[in-house]
Structure formats: structure tokens, C-alpha cells
N, C-alpha and C positions, 0 to 999 in steps of 0.2 A: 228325138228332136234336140236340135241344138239349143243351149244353156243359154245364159246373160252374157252379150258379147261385151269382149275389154276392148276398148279403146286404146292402143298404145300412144302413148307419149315419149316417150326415150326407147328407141328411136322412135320416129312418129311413125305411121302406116293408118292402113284401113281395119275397123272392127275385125274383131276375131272372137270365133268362141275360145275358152280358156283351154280345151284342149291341144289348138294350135298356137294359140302363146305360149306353151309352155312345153312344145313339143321339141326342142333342142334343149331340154335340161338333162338330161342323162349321159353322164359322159359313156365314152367306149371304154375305158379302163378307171380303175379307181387310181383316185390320184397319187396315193399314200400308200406304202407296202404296207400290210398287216393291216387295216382297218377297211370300213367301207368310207363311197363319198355318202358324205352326211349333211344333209340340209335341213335345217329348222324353218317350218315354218307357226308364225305367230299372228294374233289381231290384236289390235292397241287402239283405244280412245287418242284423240287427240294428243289429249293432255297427259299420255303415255300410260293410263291402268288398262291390266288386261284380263279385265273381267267387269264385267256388269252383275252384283248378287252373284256375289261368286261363280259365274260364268261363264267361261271366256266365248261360247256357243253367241251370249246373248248381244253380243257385240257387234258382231257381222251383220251383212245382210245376203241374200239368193248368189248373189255373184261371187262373196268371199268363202262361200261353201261348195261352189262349184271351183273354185281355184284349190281348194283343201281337198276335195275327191281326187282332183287331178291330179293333183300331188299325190295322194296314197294310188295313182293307177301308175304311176310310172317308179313307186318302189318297189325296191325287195323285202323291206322289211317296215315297219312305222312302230319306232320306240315309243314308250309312253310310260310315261311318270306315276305312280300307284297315284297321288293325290290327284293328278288331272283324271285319270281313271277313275277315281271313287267320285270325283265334283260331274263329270259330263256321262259317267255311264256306257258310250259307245254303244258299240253292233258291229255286226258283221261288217268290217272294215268298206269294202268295195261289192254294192248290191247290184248295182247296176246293168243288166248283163251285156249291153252295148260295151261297158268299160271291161267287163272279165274277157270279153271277145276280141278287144283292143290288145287287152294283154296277153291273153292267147297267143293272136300274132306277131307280136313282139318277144315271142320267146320265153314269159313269165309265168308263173304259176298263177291259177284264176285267181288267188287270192292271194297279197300278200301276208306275212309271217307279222305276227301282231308281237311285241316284244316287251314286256315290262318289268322296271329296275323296281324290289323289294327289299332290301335287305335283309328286314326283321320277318317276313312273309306274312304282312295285313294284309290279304289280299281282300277285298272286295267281289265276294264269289256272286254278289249278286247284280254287279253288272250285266247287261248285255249281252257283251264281248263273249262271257263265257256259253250262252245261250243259242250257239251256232254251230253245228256238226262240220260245217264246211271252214270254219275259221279257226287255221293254225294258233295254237300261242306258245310264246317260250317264256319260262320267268325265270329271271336269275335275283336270288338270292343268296344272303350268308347263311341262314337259316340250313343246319344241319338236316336228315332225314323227312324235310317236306314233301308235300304229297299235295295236289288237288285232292277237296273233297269227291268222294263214290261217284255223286249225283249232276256234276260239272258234265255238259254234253257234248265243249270244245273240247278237242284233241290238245292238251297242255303237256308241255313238257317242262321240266326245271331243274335249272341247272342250279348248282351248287357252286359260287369262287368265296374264296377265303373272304373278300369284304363288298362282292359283288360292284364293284365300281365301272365307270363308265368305260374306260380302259380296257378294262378286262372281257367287258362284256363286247364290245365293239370287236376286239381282237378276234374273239369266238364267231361273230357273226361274219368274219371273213374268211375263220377259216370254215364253214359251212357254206359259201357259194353266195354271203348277200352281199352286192356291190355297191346297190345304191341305197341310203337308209333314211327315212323321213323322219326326224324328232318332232313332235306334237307337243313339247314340254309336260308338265309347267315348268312357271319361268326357275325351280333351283335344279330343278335340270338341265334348262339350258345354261344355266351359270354354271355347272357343274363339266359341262361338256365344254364349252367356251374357257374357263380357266382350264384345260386337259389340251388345251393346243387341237381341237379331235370334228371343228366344225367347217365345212368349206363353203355354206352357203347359207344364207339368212334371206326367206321372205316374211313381209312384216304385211296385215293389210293395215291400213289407216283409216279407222273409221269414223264417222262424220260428227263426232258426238264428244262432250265434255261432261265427265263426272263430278271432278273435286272431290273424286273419294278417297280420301288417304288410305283406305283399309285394305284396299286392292292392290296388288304386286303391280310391277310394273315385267315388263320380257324377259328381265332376267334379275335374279334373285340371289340369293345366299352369298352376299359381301363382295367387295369392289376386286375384280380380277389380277391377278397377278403385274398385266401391262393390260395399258390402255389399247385396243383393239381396234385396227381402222379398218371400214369398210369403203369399198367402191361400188357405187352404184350400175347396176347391169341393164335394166328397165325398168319402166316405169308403165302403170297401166292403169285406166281407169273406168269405173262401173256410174253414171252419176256421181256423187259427192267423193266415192269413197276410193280411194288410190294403193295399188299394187306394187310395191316395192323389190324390187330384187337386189341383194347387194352379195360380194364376193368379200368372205372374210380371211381380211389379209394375216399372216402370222406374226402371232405372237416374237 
């Protein structure tokens, strides 16, 4: 059954479920030699913190969770930050089997390739994530000689780069065959990737709600970027209160 339909606004039209909103995001080539296209998507209070009790889950509502499935059905791969890993836990990325069937016939593998940057290799083995025979993972680390523990049931591979950085690792995952790539932060990873020149798209949801909690990050994190980054707005969609953003991040 069909999800929470958006309402589009920019440009305007008739409701749609989010997987025909967003079913012109995947380009046909990547944009950039050596890397994939990579778009982050994020959810933001108002007043710009993203996370509620430290959770950026608790922020959303039914409709900004079915815009976040849709976006992990039309990647190759969904990077993920060990701290937003350890704060939300995950799962089997895309359960739904109407969506593996989607992706099926679009040529993807039923599952996309779950990716997480370590450096020091804390890995959080008791996520979810690792709790699924069907759900790929790759982790790159600096960490010399690591190893998934014995008793991990996903199929984990990990790689070893000299400071495993974002770069390097984007690099790897194009030359392995992933095109399109979903970052799910957190936000110093996407500061990380956004100061790296390495992002082409940003969906933000806006959720209907004001914290005033200083203690919560705001979308992007770890110090003011090299150049200020302009974006252009692509669409714009809306669920009740709560509005769907797309913007096209211009270069550095």
C-alpha cells in the first residue's frame, strides 16, 4: 500500500507517494570521475537542531521516514557515521519487499551496501545493522589488522586506508560499481564531506517543532567550511506541517 502522499510545492502538481517524488533522483552517470553522486539526506527542527534526546529518528514524522526509505531504495550504497550508528541502531537497511522488488527491476542489488567511516574501529557490534545475513556492510578504517567479531551475522568486509577519510573512501566505492551514494550523517560527517568539495545534493526535512536545545548539533558539524556553499533549491514538498527540501550543492 501506498505511504504518506507529498504534496509538491515547487513545482506545484498533485499528491504523490514519495516514491514517485523522488523517482527522477538518480542520475544516469555519476557526475564526477572517481567518486559516486552523493546526496545527504537530513531532518532539522525549526530552529535548525537535529536531533530530539539525541535522536535525529525522533524528529520526523511517517512521511519524513518514508522519504528516508526512498532514498535508501534508489541507492547503491548509504554511508553512515559510527556515531549516528551507535545513537539510532539501524537494520536491515531496506525491509520492505515491494522496495527490494523495485530495486530488483531497476537493476540494483536487493539490498544496498551499508558503509561505515571508523577510523579508530569502535565499532558498535551490537547494532542491528550487523544482525542481518542479507545486509552487506563495508567499513573502512585506519585501524591496522581489524576484524569483525566471530559472532557478527552480516556479511562485513573492511577495509583498511591509511586515515580512512572521506575521499578515499568515496574513491573505493566507485571503483567497486556504487554510483549513487546516500549519506545519513551525522552532522561531522556531513561537514566532513561538504568541506571535501564530495556532495551534490542535500535533502533537508523541516520539522514542525522548536527545541531551544543548544546541546543538539545542528546538519552540519565539525567547524565553519573552507567557502561558504550555495545551494539552489530543486523542490519543495509537503506532508501536513512538515516540508521537504531539495537543494543542488553548488561548488565550492
Amino acid at each position: 500500500m501506498p505511504g504518506p502522499l507529498l504534496e509538491p510545492l515547487l513545482p506545484p502538481g498533485p499528491a504523490v507517494p514519495a516514491h514517485e517524488a523522488l523517482a527522477a533522483l538518480r542520475p544516469a552517470e555519476p557526475p564526477v570521475a572517481g567518486r559516486p553522486f552523493t546526496y545527504v539526506n537530513m531532518v532539522s527542527s525549526t530552529d535548525g537542531r537535529a536531533g530530539l534526546a539525541g535522536r535525529s529518528s525522533a524528529l520526523g514524522g511517517p512521511a519524513d521516514l518514508e522519504v528516508l526509505l526512498e532514498l535508501r531504495t534508489l541507492a547503491d550504497a548509504v554511508l553512515i557515521g559510527v556515531g549516528t550508528l551507535r545513537a539510532e541502531g539501524y537494520d536491515r537497511l531496506v525491509r520492505s519487499p515491494d522496495r527490494r522488488e523495485r530495486r530488483r527491476d531497476a537493476g540494483l542489488a536487493e539490498d544496498p551496501l551499508a558503509v561505515v567511516l571508523c577510523r579508530r574501529f569502535d565499532v558498535p557490534w551490537e547494532a542491528g545493522l550487523f544482525a542481518s545475513p542479507a545486509q552487506p556492510v563495508l567499513i573502512y578504517t585506519a585501524a591496522a589488522d581489524a576484524e569483525p567479531p566471530p559472532d557478527v551475522v552480516a556479511p562485513v568486509e573492511v577495509v583498511t586506508l591509511p586515515d580512512a577519510g572521506a575521499a578515499a573512501a568515496l574513491a573505493d566505492l566507485r571503483s567497486r560499481g556504487v554510483e549513487a551514494l546516500l549519506c545519513e550523517g551525522g552532522p561531522t560527517l556531513n561537514g566532513a564531506l561538504l568541506a571535501a568539495g564530495l556532495v551534490d545534493e542535500l535533502f533537508v526535512t523541516l520539522a514542525p517543532v522548536l527545541t531551544g536545545d543548544g546541546s543538539e548539533p545542528n546538519i552540519v558539524e565539525g567547524g565553519p567550511l573552507p567557502a561558504v556553499l550555495g545551494l539552489t533549491l530543486r523542490s519543495v514538498f509537503r506532508h501536513g506541517s512538515e516540508l521537504y527540501l531539495r537543494y543542488a550543492v553548488e561548488a565550492g
